[in-house]
DOVEX-877933 format. One record per residue: residue in three letters; y, x, z of N, C-alpha, C, O in turn. Coordinates in steps of 0.1 Angstrom, whole numbers, plus 5000, padded with zeros to 4 digits. Each point is the difference from the previous one (the first is absolute). Layout:
# residues N
+-----+------+------+------+-------+-------+-------+------+------+------+------+------+------+
!   r ! n_yy ! n_xx ! n_zz ! ca_yy ! ca_xx ! ca_zz ! c_yy ! c_xx ! c_zz ! o_yy ! o_xx ! o_zz !
+-----+------+------+------+-------+-------+-------+------+------+------+------+------+------+
! ALA !    Y !    X !    Z !     Y !     X !     Z !    Y !    X !    Z !    Y !    X !    Z !
...
+-----+------+------+------+-------+-------+-------+------+------+------+------+------+------+
This chain:
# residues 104
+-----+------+------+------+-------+-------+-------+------+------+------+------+------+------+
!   r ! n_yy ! n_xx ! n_zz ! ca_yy ! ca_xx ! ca_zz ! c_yy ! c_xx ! c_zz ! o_yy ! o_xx ! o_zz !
+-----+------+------+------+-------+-------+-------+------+------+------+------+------+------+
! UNK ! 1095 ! 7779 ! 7345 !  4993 !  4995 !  5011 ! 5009 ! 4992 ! 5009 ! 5008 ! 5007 ! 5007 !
! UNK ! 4992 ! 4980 ! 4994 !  4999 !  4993 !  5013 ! 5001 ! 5003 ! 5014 ! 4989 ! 5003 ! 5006 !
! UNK ! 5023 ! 4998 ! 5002 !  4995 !  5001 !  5013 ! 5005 ! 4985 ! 5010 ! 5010 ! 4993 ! 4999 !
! UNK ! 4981 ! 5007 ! 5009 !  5003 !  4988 !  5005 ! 4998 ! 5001 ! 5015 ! 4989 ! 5003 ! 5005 !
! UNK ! 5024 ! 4994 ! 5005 !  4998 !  5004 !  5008 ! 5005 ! 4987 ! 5011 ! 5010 ! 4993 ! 4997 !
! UNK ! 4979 ! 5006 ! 5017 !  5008 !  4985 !  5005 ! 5008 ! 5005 ! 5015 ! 4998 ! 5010 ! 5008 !
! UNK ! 5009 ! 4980 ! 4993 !  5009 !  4998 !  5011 ! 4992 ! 5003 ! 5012 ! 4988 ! 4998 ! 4997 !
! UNK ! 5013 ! 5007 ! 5015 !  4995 !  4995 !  5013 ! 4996 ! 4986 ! 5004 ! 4989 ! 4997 ! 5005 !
! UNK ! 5019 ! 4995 ! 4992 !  4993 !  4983 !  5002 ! 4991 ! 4998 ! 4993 ! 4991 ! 4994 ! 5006 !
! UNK ! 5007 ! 5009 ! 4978 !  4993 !  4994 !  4992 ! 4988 ! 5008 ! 5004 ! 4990 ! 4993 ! 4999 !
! UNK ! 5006 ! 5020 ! 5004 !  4989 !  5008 !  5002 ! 4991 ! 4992 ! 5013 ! 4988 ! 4998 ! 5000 !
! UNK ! 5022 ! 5000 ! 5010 !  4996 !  4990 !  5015 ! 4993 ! 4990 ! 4995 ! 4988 ! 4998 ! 5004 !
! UNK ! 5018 ! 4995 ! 4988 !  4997 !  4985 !  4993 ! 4987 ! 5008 ! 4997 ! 4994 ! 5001 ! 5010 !
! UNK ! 4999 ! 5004 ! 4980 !  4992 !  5001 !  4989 ! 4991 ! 5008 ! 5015 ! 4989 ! 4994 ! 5003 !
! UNK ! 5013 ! 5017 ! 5005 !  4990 !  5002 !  5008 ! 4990 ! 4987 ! 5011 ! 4988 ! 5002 ! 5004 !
! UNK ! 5023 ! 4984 ! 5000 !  4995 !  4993 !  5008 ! 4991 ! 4989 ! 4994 ! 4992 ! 4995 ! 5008 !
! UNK ! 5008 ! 5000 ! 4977 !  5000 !  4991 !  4993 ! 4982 ! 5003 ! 4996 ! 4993 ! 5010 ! 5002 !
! UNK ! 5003 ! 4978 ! 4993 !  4987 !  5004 !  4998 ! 4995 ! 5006 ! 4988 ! 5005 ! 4999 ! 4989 !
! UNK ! 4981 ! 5009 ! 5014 !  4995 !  5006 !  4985 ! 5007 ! 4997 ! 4988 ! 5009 ! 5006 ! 4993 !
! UNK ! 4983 ! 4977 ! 5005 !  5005 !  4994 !  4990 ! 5013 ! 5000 ! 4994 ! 5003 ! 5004 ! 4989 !
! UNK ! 5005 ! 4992 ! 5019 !  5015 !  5001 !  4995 ! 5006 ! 5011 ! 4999 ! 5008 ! 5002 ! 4991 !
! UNK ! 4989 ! 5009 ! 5019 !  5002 !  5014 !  4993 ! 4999 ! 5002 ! 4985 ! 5008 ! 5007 ! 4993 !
! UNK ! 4978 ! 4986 ! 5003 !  4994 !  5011 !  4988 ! 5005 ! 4987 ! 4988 ! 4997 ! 5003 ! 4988 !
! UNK ! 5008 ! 4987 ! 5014 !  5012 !  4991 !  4994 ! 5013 ! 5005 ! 4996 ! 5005 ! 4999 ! 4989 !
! UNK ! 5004 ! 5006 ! 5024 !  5010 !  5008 !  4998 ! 4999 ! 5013 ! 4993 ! 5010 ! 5003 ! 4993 !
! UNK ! 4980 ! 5006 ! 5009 !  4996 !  5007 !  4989 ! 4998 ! 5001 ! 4989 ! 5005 ! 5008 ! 4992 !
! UNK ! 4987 ! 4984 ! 5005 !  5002 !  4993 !  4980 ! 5009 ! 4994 ! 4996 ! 5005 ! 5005 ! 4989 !
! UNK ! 4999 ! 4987 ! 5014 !  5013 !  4996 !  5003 ! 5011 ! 5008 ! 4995 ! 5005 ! 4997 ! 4989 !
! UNK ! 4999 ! 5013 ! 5019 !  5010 !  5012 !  5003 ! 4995 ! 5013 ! 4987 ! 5006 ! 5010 ! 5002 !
! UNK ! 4989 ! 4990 ! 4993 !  4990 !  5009 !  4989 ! 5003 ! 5000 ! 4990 ! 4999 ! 5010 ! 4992 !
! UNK ! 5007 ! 4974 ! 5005 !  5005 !  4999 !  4986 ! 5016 ! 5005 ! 4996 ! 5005 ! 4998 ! 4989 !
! UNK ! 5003 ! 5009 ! 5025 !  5009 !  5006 !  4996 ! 4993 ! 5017 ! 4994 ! 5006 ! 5008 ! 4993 !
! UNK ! 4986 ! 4993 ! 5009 !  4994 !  5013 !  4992 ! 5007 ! 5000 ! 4984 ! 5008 ! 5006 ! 4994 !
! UNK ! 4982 ! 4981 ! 5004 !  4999 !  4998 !  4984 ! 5022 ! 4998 ! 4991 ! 5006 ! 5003 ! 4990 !
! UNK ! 4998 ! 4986 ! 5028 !  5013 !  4995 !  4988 ! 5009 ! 5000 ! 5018 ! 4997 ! 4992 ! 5009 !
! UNK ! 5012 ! 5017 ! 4990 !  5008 !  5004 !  5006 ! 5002 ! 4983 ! 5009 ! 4996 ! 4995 ! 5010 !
! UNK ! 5014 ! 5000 ! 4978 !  5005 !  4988 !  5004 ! 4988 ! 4985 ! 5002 ! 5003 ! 4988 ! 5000 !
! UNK ! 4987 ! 5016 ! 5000 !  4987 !  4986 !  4994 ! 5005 ! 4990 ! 5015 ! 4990 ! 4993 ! 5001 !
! UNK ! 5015 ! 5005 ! 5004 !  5003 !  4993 !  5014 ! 5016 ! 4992 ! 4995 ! 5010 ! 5004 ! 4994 !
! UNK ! 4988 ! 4984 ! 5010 !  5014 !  4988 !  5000 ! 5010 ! 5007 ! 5003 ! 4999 ! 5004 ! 5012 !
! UNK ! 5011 ! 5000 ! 4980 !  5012 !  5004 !  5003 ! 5008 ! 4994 ! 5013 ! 5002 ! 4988 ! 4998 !
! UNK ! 5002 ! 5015 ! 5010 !  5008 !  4989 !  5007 ! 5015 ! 5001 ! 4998 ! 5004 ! 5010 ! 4994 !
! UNK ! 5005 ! 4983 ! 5010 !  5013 !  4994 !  4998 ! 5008 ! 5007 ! 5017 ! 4995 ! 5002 ! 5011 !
! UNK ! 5017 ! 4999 ! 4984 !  5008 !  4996 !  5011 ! 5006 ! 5013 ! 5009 ! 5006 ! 5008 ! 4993 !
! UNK ! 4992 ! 4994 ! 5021 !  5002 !  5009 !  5010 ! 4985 ! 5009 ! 4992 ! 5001 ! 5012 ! 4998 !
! UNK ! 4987 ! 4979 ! 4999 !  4989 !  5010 !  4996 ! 4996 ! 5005 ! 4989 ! 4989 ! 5006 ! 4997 !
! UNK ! 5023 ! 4992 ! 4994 !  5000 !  5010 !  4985 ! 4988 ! 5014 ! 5002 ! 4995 ! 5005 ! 5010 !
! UNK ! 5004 ! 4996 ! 4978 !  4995 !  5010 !  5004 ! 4982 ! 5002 ! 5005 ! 4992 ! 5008 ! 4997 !
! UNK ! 5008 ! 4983 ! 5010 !  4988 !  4999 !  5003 ! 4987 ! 4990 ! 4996 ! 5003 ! 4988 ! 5002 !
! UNK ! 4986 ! 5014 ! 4994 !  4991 !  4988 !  4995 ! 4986 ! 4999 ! 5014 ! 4995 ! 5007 ! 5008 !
! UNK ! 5002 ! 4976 ! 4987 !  4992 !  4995 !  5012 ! 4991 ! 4998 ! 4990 ! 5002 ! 4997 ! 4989 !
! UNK ! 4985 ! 5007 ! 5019 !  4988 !  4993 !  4995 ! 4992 ! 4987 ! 5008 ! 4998 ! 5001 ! 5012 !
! UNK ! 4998 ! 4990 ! 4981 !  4994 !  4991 !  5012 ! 4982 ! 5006 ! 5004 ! 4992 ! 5008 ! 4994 !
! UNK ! 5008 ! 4986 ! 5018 !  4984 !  5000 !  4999 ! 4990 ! 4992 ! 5012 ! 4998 ! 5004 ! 5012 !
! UNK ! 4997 ! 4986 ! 4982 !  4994 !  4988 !  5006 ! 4991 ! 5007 ! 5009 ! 5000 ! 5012 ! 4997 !
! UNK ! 4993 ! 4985 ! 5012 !  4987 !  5001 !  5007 ! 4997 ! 4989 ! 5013 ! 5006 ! 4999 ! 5010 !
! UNK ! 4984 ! 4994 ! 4985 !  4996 !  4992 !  5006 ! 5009 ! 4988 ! 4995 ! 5003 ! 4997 ! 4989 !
! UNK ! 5003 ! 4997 ! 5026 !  5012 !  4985 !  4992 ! 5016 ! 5012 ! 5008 ! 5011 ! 4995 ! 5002 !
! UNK ! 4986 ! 5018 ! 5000 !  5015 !  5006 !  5004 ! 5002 ! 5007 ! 4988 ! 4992 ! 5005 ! 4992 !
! UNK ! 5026 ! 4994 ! 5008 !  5008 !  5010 !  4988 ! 5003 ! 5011 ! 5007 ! 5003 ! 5000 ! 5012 !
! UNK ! 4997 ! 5009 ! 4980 !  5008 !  5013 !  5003 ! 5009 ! 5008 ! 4990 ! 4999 ! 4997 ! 4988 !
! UNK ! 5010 ! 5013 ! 5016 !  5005 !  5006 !  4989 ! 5002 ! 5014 ! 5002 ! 5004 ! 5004 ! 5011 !
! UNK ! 4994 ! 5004 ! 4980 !  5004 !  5015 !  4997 ! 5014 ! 5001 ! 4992 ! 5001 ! 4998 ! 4988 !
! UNK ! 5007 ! 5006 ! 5019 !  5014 !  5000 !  4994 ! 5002 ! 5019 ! 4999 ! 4998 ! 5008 ! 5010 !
! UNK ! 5005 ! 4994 ! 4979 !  4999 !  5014 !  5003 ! 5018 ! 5006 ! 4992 ! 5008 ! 4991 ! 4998 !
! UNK ! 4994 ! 5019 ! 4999 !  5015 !  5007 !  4997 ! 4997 ! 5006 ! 4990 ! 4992 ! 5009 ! 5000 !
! UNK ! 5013 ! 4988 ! 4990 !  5002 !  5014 !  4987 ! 5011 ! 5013 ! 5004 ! 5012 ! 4999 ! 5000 !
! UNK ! 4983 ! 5009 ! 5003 !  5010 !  5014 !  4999 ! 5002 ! 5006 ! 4994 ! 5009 ! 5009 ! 5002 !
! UNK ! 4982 ! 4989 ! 4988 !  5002 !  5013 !  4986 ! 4987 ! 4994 ! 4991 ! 4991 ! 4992 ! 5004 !
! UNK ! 5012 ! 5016 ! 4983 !  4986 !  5001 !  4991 ! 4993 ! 5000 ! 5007 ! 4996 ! 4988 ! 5004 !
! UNK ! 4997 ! 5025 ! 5004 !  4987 !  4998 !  5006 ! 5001 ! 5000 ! 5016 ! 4991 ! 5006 ! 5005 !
! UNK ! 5016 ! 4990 ! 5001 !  5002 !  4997 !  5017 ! 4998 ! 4988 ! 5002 ! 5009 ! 4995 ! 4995 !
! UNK ! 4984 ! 4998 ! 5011 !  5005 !  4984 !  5007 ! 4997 ! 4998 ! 5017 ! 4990 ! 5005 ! 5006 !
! UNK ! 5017 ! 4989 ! 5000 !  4995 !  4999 !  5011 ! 4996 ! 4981 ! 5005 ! 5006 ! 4990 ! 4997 !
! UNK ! 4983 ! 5011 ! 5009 !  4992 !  4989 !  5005 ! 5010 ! 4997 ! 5013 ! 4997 ! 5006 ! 5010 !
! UNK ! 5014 ! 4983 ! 4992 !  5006 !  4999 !  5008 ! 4995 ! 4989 ! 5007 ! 5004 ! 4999 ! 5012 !
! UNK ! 4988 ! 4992 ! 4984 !  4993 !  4992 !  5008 ! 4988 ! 4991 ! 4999 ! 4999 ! 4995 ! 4989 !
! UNK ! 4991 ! 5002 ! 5021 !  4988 !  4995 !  4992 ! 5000 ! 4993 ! 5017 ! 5003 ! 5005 ! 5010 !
! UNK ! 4993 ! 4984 ! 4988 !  4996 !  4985 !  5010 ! 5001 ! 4991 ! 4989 ! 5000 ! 4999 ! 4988 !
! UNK ! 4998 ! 4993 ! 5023 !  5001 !  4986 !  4999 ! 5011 ! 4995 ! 4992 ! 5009 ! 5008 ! 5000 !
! UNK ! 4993 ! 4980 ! 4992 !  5010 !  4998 !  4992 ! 5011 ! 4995 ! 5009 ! 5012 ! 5002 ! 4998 !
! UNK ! 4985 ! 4992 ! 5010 !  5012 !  4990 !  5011 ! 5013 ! 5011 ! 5004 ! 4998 ! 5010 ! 5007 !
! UNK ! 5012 ! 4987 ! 4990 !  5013 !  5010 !  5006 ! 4999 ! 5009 ! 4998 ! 5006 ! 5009 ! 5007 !
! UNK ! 4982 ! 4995 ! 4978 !  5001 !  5016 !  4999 ! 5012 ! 5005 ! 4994 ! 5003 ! 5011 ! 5003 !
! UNK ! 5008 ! 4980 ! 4987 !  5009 !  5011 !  4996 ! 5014 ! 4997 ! 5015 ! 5009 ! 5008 ! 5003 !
! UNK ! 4989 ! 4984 ! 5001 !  5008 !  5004 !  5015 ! 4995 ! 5012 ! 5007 ! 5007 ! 5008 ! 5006 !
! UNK ! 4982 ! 4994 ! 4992 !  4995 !  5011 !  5012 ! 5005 ! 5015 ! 4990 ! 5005 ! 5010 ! 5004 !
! UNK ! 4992 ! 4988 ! 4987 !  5006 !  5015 !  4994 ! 5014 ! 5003 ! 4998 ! 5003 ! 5011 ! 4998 !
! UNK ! 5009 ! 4977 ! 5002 !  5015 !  5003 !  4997 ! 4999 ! 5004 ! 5013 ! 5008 ! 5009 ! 5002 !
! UNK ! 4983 ! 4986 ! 5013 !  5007 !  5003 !  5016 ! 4994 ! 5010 ! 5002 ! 5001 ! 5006 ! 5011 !
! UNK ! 4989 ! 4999 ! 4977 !  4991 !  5014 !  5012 ! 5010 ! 5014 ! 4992 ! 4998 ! 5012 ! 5005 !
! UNK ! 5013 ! 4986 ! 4982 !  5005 !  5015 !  4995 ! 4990 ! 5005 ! 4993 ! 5004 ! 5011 ! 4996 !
! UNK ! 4983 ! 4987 ! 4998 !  4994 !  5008 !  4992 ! 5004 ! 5003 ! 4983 ! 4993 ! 5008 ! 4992 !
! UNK ! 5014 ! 4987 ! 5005 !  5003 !  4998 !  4989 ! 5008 ! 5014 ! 4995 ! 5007 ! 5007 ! 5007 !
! UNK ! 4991 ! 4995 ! 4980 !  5003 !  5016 !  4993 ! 4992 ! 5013 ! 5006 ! 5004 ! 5012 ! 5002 !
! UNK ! 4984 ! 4982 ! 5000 !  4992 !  5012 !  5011 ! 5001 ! 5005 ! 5008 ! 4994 ! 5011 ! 5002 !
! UNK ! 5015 ! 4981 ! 5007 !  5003 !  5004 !  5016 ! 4991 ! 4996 ! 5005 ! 4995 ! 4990 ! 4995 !
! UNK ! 4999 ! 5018 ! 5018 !  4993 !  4992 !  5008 ! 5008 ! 4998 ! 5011 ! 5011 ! 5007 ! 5001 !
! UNK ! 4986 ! 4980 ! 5009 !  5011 !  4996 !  5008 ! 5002 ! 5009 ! 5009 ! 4989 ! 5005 ! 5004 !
! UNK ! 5024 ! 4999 ! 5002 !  5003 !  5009 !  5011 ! 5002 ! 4995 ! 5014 ! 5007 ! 4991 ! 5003 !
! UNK ! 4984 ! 5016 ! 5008 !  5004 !  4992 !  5011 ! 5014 ! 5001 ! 5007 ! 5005 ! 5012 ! 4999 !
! UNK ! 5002 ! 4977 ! 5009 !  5011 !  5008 !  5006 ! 4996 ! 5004 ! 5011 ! 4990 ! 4995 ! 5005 !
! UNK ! 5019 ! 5017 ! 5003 !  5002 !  5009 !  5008 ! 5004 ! 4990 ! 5010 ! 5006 ! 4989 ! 4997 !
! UNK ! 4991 ! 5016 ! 5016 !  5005 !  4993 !  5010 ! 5005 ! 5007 ! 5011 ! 5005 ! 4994 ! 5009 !
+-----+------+------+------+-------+-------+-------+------+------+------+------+------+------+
């Protein structure tokens, strides 16, 4: 079994967003059940991790999620496609961290 667990941003994202696109990112996101890796492998600083696209309306978006194991993955980010893999190298979620705040 599969477990699939998301970030704090990505959960934000998916609570403000509408019906529709919720239940997009949902189907969407479902087909790692079937095939661990079924999502674009990506390159670079983001090895490791695959993106799915997903149109709605004339806006892009992406679910970029983390392989951790056979059956672990974590959902590190789901918006809008614009500056989304900037926004995940600057937020630390990456290897299933969630980001930590600093102390002041």
């Amino acid at each position: 079994m599969i477990n699939i667990r998301f970030v704090s941003e990505a959960k934000k994202f998916l609570k403000k967003c509408p019906e529709e696109l919720k239940e997009l990112f949902k189907q969407e996101l479902s087909v790692i059940y079937d095939n661990i890796e079924a999502g674009i492998p990506l390159t670079g600083d983001l090895s490791g991790c695959y993106k799915i696209k997903i149109t709605y309306g004339d806006n892009k978006y992406r679910a970029v999620y983390e392989v951790l194991s056979d059956t672990d993955v974590v959902v590190v980010y789901c918006g809008p496609r614009r500056n989304a893999y900037k926004i995940i190298k600057k937020s630390g979620v990456l290897t299933g961290k969630t980001r930590q705040r600093k102390k002041r």
